[in-house]
PyMOL commands that place a pseudoatom at each C-alpha (Angstrom):
pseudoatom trace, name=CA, resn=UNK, resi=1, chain=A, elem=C, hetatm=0, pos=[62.669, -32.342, 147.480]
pseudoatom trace, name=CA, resn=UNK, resi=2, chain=A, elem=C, hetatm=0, pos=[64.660, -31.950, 150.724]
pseudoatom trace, name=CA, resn=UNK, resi=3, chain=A, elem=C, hetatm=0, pos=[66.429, -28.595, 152.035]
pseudoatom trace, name=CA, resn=UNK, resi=4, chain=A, elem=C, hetatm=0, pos=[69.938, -29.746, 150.759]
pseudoatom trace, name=CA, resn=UNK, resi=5, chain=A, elem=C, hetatm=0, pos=[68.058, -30.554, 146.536]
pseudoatom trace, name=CA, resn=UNK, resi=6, chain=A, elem=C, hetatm=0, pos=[66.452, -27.484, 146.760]
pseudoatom trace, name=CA, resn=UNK, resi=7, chain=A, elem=C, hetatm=0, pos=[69.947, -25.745, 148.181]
pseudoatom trace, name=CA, resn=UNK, resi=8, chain=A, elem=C, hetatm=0, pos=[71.779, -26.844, 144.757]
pseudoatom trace, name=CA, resn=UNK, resi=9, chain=A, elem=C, hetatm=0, pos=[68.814, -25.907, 143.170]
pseudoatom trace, name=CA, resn=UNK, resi=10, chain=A, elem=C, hetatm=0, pos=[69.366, -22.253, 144.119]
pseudoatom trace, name=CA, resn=UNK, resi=11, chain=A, elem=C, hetatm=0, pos=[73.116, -22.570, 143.759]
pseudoatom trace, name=CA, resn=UNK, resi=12, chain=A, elem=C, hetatm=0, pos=[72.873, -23.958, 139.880]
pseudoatom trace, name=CA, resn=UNK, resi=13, chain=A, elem=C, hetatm=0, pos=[70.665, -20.885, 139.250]
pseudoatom trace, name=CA, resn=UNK, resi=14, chain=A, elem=C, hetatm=0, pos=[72.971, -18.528, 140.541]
pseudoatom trace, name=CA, resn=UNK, resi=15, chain=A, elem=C, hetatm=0, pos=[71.239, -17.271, 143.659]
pseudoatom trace, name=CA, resn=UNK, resi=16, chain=A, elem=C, hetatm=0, pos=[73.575, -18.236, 146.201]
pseudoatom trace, name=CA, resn=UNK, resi=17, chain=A, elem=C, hetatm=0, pos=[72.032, -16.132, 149.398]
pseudoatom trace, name=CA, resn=UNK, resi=18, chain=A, elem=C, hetatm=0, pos=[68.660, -18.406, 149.028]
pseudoatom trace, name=CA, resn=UNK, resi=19, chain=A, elem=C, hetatm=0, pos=[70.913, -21.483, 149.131]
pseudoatom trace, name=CA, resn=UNK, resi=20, chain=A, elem=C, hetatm=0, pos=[73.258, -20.584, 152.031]
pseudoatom trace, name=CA, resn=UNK, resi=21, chain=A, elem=C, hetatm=0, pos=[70.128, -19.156, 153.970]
pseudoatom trace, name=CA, resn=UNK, resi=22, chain=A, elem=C, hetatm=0, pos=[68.290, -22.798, 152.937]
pseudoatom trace, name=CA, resn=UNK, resi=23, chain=A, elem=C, hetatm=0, pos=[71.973, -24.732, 154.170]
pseudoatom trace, name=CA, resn=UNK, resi=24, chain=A, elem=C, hetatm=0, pos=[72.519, -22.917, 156.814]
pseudoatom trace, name=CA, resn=UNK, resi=25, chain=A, elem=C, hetatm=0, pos=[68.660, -23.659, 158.312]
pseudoatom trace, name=CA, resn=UNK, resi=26, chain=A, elem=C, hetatm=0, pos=[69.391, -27.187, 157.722]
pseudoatom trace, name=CA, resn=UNK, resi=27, chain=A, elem=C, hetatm=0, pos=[72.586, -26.979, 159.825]
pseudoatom trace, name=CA, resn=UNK, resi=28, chain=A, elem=C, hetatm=0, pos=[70.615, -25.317, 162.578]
pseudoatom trace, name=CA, resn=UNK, resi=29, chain=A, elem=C, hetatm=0, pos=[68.591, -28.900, 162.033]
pseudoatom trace, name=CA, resn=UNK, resi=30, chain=A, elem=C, hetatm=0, pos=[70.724, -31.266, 162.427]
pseudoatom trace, name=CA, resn=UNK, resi=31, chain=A, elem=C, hetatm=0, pos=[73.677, -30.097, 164.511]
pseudoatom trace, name=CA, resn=UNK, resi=32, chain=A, elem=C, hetatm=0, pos=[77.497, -30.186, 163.088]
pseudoatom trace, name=CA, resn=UNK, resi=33, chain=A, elem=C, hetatm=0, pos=[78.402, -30.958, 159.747]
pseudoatom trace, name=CA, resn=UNK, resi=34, chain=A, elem=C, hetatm=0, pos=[81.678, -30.715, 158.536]
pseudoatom trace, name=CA, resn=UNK, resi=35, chain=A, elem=C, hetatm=0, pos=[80.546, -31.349, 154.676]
pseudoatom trace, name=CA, resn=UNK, resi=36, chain=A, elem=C, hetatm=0, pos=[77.849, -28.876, 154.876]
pseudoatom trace, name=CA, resn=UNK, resi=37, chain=A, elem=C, hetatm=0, pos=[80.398, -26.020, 156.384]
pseudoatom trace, name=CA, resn=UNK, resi=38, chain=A, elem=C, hetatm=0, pos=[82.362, -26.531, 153.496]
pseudoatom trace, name=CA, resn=UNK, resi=39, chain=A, elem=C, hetatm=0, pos=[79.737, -26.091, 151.319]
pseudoatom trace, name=CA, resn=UNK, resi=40, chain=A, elem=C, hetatm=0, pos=[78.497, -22.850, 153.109]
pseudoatom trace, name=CA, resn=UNK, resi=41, chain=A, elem=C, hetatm=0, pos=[82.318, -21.415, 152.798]
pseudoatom trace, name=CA, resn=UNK, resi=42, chain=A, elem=C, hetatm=0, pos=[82.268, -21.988, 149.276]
pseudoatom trace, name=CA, resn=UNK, resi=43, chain=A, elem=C, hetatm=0, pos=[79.000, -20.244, 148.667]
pseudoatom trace, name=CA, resn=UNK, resi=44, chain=A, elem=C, hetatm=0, pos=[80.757, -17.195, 150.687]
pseudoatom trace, name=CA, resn=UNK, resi=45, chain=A, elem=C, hetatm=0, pos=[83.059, -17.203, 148.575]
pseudoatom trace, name=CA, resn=UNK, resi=46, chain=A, elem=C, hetatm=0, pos=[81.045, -17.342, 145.706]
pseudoatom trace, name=CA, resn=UNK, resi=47, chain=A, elem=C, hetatm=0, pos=[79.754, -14.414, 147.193]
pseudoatom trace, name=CA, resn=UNK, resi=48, chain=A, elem=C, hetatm=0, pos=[82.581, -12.375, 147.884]
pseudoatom trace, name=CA, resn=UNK, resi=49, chain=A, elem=C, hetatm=0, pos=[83.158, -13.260, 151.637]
pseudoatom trace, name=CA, resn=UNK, resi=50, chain=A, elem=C, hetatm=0, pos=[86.313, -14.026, 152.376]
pseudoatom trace, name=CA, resn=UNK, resi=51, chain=A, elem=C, hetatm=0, pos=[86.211, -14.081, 156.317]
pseudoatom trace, name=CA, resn=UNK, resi=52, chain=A, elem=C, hetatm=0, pos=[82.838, -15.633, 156.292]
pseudoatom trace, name=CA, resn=UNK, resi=53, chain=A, elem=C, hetatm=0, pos=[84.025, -18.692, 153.444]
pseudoatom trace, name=CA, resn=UNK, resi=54, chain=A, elem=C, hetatm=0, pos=[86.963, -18.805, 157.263]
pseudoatom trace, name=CA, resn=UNK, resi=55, chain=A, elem=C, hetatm=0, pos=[84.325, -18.839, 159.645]
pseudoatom trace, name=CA, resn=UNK, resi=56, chain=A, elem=C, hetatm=0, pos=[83.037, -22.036, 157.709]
pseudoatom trace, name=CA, resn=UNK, resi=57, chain=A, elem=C, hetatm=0, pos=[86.198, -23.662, 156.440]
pseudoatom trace, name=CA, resn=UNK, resi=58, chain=A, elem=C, hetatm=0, pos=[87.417, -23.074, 160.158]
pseudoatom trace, name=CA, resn=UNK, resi=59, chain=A, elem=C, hetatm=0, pos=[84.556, -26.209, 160.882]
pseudoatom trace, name=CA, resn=UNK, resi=60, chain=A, elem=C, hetatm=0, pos=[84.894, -28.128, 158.068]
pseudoatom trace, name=CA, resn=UNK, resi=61, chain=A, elem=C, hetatm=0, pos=[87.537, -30.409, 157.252]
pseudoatom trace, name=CA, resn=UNK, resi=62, chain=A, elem=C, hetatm=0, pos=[88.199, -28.928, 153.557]
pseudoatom trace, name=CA, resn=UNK, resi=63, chain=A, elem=C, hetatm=0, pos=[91.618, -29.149, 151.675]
pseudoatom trace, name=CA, resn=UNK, resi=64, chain=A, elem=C, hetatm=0, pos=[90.469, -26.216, 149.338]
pseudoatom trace, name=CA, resn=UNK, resi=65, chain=A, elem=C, hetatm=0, pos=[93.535, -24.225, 148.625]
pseudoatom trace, name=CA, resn=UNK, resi=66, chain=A, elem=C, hetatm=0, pos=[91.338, -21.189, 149.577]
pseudoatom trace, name=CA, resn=UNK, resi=67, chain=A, elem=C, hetatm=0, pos=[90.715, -22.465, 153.364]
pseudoatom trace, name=CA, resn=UNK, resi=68, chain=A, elem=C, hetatm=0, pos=[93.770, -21.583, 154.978]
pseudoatom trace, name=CA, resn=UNK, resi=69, chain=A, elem=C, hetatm=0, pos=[93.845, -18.198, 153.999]
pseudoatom trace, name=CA, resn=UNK, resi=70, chain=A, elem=C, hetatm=0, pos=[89.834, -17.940, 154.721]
pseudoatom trace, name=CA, resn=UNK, resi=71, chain=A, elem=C, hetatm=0, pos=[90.658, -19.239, 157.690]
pseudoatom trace, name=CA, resn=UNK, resi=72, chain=A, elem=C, hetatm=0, pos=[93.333, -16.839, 158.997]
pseudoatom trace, name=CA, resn=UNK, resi=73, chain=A, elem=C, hetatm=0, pos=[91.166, -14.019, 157.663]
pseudoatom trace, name=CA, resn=UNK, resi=74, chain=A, elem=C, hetatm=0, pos=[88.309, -14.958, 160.072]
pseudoatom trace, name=CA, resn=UNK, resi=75, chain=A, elem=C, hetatm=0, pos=[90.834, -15.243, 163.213]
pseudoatom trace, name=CA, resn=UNK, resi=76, chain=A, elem=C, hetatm=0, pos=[92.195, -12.082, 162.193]
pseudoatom trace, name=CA, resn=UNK, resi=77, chain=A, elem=C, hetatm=0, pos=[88.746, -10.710, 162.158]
pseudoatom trace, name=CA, resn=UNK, resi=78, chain=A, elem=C, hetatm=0, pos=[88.208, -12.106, 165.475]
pseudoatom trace, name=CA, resn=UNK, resi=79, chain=A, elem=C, hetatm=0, pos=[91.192, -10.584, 166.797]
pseudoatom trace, name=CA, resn=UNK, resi=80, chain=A, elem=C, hetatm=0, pos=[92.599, -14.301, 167.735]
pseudoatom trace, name=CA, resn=UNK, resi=81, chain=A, elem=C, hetatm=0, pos=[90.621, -14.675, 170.346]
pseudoatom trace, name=CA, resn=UNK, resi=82, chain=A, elem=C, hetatm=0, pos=[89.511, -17.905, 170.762]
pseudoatom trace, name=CA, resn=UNK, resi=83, chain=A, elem=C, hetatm=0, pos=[86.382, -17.173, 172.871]
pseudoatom trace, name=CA, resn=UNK, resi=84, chain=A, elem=C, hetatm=0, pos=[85.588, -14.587, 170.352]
pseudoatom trace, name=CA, resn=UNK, resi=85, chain=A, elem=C, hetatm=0, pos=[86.021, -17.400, 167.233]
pseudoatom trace, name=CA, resn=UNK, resi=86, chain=A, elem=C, hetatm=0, pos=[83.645, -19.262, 169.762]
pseudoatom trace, name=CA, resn=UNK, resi=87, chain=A, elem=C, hetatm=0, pos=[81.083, -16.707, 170.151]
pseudoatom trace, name=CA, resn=UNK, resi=88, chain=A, elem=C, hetatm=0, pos=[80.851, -16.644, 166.023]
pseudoatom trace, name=CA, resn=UNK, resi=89, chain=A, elem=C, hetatm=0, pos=[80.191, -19.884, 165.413]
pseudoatom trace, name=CA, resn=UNK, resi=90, chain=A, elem=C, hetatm=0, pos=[76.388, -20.721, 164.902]
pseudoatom trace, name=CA, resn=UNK, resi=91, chain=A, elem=C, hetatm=0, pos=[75.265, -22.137, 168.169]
pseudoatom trace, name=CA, resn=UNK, resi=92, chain=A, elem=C, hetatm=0, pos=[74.710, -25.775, 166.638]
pseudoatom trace, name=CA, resn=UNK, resi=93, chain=A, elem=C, hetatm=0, pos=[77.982, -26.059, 165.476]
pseudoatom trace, name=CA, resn=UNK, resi=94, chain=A, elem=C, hetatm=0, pos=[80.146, -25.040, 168.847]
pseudoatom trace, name=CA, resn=UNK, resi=95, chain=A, elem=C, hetatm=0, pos=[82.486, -27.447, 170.324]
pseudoatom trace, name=CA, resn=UNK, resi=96, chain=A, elem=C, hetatm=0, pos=[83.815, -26.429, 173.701]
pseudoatom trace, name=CA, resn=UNK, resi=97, chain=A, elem=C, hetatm=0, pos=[87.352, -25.643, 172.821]
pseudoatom trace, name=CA, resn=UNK, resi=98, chain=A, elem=C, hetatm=0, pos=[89.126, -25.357, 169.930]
pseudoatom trace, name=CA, resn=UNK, resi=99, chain=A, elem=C, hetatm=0, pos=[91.248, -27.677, 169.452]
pseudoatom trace, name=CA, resn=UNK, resi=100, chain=A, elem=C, hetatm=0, pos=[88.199, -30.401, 169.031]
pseudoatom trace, name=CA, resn=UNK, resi=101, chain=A, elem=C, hetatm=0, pos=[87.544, -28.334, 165.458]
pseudoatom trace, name=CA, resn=UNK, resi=102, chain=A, elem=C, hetatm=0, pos=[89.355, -30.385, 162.422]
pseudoatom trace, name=CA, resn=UNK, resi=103, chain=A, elem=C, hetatm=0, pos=[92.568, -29.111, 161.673]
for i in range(1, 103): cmd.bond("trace and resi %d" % i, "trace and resi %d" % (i + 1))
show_as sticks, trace
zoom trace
């Protein structure tokens, strides 16, 4: 069973930190992945993390109803900044600007 079974594994049983911790370990892995950020915001939000479910919609390419205002949470969180949206992503996943992140 690979990270991402086992991930939906812990997610069907209801404990949702085990698989974000297990998703997020495989993003470290394998570099950017839009589907798995869009997983990782819906566990937040499973969770009760609104500006972390943005920080993860903001790099995935989701249509959620739920993303845009996840989304602007996060950038309010991070002031606007764009260096300091930057400097929250996890390291595997930054792009050098921002405007090479899906819409």
């Amino acid at each position: 069973m690979n990270a991402l079974d086992r991930a939906e594994q812990d997610e069907r049983a209801g404990d949702f930190g085990s698989a974000k911790r297990r998703l997020q370990s495989y993003l470290a892995t394998v570099g950017y992945s839009p589907e798995i950020c869009e997983r990782l915001a819906r566990l937040s939000l499973r969770m009760g993390d609104p500006a972390e479910a943005g920080r993860w919609y903001f790099l995935s390419e989701s249509s959620d109803p739920e993303a845009t205002v996840a989304v602007e949470r996060f950038k309010a969180e991070c002031g606007g900044n764009a260096r300091h949206i930057l400097s929250r992503l996890p390291a595997k996943t930054r792009l050098n600007a921002l405007d090479l992140y899906p819409a």
